[in-house]
C-alpha positions as MATLAB code, in Angstrom:
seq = 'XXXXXXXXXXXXXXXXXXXXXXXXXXXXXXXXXXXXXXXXXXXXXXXXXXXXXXXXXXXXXXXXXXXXXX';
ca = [
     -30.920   -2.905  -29.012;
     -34.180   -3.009  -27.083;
     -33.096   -6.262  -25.838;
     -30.048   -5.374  -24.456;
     -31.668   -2.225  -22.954;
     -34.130   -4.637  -21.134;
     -31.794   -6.854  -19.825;
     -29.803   -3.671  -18.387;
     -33.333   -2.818  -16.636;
     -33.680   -6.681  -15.468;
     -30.311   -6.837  -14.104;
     -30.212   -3.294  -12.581;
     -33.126   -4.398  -10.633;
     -32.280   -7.947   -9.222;
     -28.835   -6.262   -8.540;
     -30.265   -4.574   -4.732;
     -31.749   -7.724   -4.012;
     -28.758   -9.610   -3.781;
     -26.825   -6.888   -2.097;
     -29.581   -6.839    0.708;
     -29.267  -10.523    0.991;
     -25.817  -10.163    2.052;
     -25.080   -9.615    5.861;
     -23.929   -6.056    6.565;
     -20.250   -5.986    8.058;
     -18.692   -2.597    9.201;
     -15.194   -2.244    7.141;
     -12.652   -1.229    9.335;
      -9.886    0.035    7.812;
      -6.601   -2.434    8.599;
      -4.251    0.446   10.181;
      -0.204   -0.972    9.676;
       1.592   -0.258   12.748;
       5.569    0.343   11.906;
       7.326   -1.337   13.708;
      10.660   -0.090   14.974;
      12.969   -2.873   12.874;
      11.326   -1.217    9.883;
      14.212   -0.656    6.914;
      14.456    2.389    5.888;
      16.115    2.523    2.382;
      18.707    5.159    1.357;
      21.017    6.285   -1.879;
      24.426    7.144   -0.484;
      27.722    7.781   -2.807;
      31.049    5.410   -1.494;
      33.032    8.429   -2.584;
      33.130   11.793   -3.514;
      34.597   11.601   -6.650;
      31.631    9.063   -7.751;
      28.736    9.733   -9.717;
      27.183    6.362   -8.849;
      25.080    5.836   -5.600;
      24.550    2.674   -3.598;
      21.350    1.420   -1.670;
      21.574    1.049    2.031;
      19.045   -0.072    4.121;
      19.203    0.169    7.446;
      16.918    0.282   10.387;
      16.346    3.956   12.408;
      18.772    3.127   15.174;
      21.565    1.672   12.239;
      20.966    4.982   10.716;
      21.723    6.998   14.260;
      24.660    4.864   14.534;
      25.849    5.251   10.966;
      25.550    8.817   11.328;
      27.304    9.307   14.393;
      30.459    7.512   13.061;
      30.046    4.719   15.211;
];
């Protein structure tokens, strides 16, 4: 057990050296733009008498249309 709490204390200590060693990069965080051809995923029922639903996906302006009746 003393062994293993010794390496702990070896490793913990060579562990800042190698992180130092590395060249510092900002992150910046990858920000997805949507895009306006985007699906957009619905459950719709073909009748009313159904229980069962259907996926449809459509894009926003199919969805406008679809909605409109056209």
């Amino acid at each position: 057990m003393f062994t293993t709490v010794v390496a702990m204390l070896l490793l913990g200590s060579a562990q800042p050296d190698a992180v130092a060693e590395k060249p510092e990069v900002e992150a910046q965080p990858q920000v997805e733009e949507r895009t306006e051809s985007a699906k957009i995923c619905r459950y719709i029922r073909e009748d009313m008498n159904s229980r069962r639903k259907k996926k449809v996906c459509l894009t926003k302006e199919q969805w406008q249309d679809a909605n409109q009746g056209n």
